[in-house]
C-alpha positions as CSV (number, residue, x, y, z in Angstrom):
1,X,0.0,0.0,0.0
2,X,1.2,3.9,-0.8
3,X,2.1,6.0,1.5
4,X,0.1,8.4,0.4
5,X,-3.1,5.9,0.9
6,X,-2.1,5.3,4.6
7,X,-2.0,8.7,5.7
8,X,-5.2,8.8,3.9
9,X,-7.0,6.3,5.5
10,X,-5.6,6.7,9.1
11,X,-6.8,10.7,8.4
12,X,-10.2,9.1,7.8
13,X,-10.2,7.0,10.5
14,X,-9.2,9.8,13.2
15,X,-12.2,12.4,11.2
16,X,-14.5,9.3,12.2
17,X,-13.2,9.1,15.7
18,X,-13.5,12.6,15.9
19,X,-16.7,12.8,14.6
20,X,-18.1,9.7,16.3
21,X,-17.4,11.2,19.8
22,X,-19.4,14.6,19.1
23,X,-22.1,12.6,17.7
24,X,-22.4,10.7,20.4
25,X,-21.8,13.5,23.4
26,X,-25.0,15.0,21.0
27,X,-26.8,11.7,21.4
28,X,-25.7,10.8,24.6
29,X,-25.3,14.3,26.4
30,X,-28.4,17.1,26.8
31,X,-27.4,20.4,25.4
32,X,-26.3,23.1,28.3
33,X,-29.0,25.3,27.1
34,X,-31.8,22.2,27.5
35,X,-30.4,21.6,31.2
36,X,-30.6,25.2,31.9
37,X,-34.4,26.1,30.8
38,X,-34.8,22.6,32.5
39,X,-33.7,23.9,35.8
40,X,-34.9,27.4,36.0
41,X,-38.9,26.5,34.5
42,X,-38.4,23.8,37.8
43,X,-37.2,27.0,40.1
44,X,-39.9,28.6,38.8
45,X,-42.8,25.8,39.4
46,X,-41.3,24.9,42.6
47,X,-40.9,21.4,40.7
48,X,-38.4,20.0,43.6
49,X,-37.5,16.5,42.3
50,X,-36.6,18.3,38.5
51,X,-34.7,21.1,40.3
52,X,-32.8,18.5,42.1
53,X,-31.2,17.3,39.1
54,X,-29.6,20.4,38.4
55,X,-28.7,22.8,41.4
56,X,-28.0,22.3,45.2
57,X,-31.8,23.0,45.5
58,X,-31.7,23.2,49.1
59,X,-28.9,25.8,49.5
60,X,-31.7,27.6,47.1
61,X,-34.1,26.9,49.1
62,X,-33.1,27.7,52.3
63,X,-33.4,31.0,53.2
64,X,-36.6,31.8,51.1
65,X,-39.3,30.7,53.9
66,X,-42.6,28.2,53.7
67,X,-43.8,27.0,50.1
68,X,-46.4,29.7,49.9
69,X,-43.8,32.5,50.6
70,X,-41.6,31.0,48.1
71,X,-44.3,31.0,45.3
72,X,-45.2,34.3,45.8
73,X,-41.5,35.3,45.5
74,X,-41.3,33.4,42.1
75,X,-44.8,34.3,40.6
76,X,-43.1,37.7,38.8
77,X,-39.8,36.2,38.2
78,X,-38.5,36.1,35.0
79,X,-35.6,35.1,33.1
80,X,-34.2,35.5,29.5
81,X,-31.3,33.5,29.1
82,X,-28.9,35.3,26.9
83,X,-26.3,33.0,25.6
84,X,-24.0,29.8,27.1
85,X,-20.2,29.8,26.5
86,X,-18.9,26.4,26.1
87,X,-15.4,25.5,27.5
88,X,-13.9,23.4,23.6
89,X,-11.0,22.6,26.0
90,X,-12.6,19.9,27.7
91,X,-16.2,20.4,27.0
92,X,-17.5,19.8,30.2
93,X,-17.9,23.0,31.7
94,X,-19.7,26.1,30.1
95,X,-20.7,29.5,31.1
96,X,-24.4,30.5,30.8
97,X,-25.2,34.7,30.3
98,X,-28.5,35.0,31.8
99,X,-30.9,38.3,32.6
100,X,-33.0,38.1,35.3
101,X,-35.9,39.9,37.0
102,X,-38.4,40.0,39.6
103,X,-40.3,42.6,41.6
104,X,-38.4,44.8,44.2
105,X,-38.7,42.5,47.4
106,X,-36.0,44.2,49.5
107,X,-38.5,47.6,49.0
108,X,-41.5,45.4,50.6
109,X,-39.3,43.5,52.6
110,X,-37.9,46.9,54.3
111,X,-42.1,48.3,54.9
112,X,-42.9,45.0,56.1
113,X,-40.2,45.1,59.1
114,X,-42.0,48.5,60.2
115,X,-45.4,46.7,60.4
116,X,-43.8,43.8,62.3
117,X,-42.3,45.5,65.1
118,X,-45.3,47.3,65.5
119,X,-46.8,44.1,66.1
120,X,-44.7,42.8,68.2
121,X,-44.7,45.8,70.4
122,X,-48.1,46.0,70.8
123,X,-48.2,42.1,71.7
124,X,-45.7,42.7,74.3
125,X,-47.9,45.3,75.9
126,X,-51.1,43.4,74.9
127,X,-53.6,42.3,78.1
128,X,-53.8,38.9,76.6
129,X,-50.7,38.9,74.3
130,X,-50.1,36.2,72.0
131,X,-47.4,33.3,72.4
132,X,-44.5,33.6,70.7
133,X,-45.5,31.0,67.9
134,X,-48.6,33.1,67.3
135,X,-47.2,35.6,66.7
136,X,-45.0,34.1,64.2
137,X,-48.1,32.6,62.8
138,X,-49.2,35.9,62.6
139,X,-46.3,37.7,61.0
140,X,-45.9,35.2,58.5
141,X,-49.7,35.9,57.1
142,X,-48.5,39.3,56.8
143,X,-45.2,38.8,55.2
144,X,-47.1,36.4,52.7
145,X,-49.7,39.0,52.5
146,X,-47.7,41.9,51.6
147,X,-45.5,39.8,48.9
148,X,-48.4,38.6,47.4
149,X,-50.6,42.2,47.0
150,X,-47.6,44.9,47.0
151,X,-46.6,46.0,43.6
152,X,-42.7,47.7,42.8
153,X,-40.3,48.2,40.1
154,X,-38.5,45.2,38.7
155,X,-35.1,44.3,39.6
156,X,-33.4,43.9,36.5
157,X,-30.0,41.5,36.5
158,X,-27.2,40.0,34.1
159,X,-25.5,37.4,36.0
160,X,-22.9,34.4,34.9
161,X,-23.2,30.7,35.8
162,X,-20.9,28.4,35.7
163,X,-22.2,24.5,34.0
164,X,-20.2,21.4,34.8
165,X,-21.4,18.3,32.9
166,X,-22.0,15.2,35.5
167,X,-23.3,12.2,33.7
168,X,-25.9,12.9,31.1
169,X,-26.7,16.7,32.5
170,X,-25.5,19.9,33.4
171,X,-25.2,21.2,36.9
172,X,-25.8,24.8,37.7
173,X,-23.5,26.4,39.9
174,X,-25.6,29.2,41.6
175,X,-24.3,31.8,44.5
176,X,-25.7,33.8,47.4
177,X,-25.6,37.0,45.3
178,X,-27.5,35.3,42.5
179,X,-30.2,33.8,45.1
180,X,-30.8,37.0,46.1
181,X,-31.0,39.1,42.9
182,X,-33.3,36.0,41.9
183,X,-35.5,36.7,44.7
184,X,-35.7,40.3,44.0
185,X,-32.8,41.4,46.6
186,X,-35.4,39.7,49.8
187,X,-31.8,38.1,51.3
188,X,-30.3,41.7,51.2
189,X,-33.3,42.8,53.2
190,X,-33.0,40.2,55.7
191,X,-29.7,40.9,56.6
192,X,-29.9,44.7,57.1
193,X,-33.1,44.5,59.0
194,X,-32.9,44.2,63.3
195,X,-36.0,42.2,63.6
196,X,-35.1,38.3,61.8
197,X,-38.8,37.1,61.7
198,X,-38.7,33.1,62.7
199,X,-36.2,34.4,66.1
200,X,-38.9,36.0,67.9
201,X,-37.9,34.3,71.3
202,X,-39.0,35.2,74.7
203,X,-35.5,36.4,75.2
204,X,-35.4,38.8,72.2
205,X,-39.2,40.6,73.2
206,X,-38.0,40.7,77.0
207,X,-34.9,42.2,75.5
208,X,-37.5,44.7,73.5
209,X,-39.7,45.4,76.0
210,X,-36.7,46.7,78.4
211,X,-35.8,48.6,76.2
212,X,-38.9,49.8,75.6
213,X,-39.6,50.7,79.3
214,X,-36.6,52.3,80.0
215,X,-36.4,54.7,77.5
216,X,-40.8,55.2,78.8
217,X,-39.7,55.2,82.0
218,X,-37.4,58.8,81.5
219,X,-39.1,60.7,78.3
220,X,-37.0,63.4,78.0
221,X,-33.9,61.4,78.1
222,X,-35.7,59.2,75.0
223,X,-36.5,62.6,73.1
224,X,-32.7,63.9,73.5
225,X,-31.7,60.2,72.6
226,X,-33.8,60.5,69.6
227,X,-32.8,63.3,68.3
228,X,-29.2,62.6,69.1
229,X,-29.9,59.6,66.5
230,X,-31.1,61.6,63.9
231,X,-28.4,64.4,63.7
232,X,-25.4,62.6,64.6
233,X,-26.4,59.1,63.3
234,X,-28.8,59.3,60.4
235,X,-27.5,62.6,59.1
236,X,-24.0,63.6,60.4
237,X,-22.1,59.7,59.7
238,X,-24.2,59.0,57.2
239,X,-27.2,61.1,55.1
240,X,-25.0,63.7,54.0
241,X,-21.8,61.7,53.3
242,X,-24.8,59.9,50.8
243,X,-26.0,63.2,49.3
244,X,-22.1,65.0,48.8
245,X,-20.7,61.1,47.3
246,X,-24.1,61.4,44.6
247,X,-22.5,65.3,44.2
248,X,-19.2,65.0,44.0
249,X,-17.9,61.4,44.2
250,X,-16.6,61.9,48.0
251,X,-17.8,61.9,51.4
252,X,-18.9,65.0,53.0
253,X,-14.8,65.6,53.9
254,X,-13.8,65.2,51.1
255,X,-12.4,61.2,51.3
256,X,-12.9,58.2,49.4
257,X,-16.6,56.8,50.1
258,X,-18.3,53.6,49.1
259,X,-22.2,55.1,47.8
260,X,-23.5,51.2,48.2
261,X,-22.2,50.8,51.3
262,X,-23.7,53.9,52.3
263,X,-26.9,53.1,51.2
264,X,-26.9,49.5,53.2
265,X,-25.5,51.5,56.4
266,X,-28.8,54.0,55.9
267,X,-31.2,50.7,55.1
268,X,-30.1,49.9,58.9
269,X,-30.3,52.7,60.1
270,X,-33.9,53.1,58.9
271,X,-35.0,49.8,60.7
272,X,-33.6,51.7,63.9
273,X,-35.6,54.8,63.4
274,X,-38.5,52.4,64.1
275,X,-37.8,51.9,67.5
276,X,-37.8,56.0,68.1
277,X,-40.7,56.2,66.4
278,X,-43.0,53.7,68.3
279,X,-41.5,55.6,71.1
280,X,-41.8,59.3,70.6
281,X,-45.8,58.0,69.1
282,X,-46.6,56.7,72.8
283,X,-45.6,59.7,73.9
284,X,-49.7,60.6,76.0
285,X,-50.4,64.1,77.0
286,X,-51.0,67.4,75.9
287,X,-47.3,68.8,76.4
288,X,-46.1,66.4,74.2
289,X,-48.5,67.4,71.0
290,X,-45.3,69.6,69.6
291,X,-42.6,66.6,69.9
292,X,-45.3,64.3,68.1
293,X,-46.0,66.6,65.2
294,X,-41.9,67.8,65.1
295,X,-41.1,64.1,64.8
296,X,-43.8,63.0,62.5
297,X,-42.6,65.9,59.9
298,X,-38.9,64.6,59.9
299,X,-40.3,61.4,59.2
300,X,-42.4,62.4,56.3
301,X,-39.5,64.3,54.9
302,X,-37.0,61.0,56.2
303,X,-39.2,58.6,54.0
304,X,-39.2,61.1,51.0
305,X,-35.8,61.4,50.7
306,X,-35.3,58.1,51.7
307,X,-37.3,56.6,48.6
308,X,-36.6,59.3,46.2
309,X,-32.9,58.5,47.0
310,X,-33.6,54.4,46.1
311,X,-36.0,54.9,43.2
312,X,-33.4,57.0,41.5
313,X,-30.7,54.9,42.0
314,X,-27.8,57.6,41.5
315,X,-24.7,56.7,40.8
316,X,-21.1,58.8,42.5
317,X,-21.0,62.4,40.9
318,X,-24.5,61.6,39.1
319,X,-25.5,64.9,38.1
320,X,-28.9,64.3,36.6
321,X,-29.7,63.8,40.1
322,X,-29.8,66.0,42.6
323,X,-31.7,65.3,46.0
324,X,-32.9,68.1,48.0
325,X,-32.3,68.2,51.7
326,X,-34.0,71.7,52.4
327,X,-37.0,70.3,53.9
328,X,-35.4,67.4,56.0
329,X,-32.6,70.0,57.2
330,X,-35.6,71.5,58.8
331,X,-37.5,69.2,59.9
332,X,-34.6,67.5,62.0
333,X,-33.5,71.1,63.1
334,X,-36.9,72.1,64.7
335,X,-36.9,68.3,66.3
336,X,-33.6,69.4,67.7
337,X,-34.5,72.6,69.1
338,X,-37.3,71.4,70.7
339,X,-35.9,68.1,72.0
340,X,-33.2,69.7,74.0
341,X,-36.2,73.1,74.8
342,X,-37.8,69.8,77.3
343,X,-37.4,70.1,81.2
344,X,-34.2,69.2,82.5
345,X,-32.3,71.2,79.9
């Protein structure tokens, strides 16, 4: 036999090995892109057994409550799934391009926490108050109420997953940070806000309710401390080192500052202004009529701010944005003055 007609037929013979194998990873394989729309339309249905097969469902899982509150978190979701990379080196792993969306839970998440502490106040001071798995009972209606009825803006996402091919499928590798852009930023929430609803222990409403009596117990000391939140807290370390960063890219002294950062230091600081509220709202009594109405202003112009600042999502030195303080400056001035104007100055 030639030469020539050797090389010919072993070239054959490799183009049929080669082309043998792909046909039969084709064959023998699902595509990436089938295992993916596999996996996410499970997510979606709350199919477990087919989720199973492709993700570590119950790291997914775990932090997005009962099955009702999860299906209300996934009835809006949505997800377009933009292209998937395959690795030719080894063609076992692969990298899927995916956008994402799903309504704004950390926003409902964040009004939600102000409803529940009012609730668990007023059980604390209740004649007949509820046990503590009542009132979990209870606070879970609401939470599933308010997820199911509340309507927001979409969080929109383009996140990255990494695909590894084990036996006949593809497995999704999924992260915190993609859990919770998935379930419209609900883990974010949970972390930044002071009451974790499932905790609720006797330990944590006797801690409350100390608290609560204390600060009762000497009301002008709770009006100074209040206002001593909102000046030096909420607007001196924080607020305005927010507003000059969306300015001019710095803090208010002119140093580096992280604007996201800031924002998740004001989200917790927020969940603490519920406390002073509750409190300076039980203030009884005619003498107090001017605290109540001083306080309920900064709120009003607090929450403004608050939401105009989220809702326009600025980014450092954004300047098609510009917040206005004017009113709040006010409002947590006249607090001030009368704050420290109480008995006992």
């Amino acid at each position: 036999m030639k030469p020539a007609r050797i090389i010919s037929l072993i070239v054959i013979v490799v183009i049929g090995i080669a082309v043998g194998r792909f046909a039969f990873e084709k064959y023998y394989y699902e595509e990436p892109e089938k295992s993916f729309s596999e996996a996410f339309e499970a997510l979606k249905s709350n199919n477990k057994e087919e989720a199973k097969k492709y993700i570590d469902y119950n790291a997914f899982r775990s932090d997005a409550g009962s099955e009702e509150v999860y299906e209300a978190l996934m009835t809006d979701f949505e997800y377009t799934l933009d292209s998937i990379v395959r690795d030719e080196s080894d063609r076992k792993s692969a990298t899927a391009h995916v956008t994402v969306s799903n309504r704004d839970f950390k926003k409902i998440y964040g009004e939600f926490v102000v409803k529940a502490y009012q609730k668990a106040i007023n059980n604390t001071y209740a004649e007949d108050p509820l046990s503590d798995d009542e009132l979990k009972v209870e606070l879970d209606a609401l939470l599933l109420e308010m997820l199911e009825t509340s309507d927001t803006d979409p969080v929109i996402a383009e996140l990255e997953f990494k695909m590894n091919r084990t036996e006949r499928i593809w497995h999704i590798e999924v992260s915190e940070n993609d859990i919770d852009l998935i379930f419209g930023r609900i883990m974010t929430a949970r972390r930044n806000a002071e009451i974790i609803l499932g905790d609720m222990s006797s330990e944590a409403l006797a801690t409350i309710e100390t608290a609560y009596k204390e600060e009762l117990n000497d009301s002008v000391t709770m009006i100074r401390n209040s206002a001593h939140f909102i000046v030096d807290d909420v607007w001196n370390n924080c607020l305005r080192h927010i507003i000059s960063c969306i300015d001019a890219g710095t803090d208010a002294e002119g140093r580096e500052y992280d604007l996201s950062e800031g924002m998740a230091q004001l989200d917790v600081l927020r969940t603490e202004l519920i406390r002073f509220h509750i409190n300076i709202s039980s203030l009884d009594g005619e003498e107090y009529s001017s605290i109540r109405s001083a306080w309920n202003s900064y709120m009003n112009e607090f929450e403004s701010l608050y939401t105009e600042i989220v809702e326009a999502d600025p980014e450092p030195e954004d300047y098609d944005y510009e917040p206005d303080t004017a009113a709040l400056i006010s409002a947590m001035q006249l607090f001030s003055d009368l704050a420290y104007g109480q008995p006992g100055s």
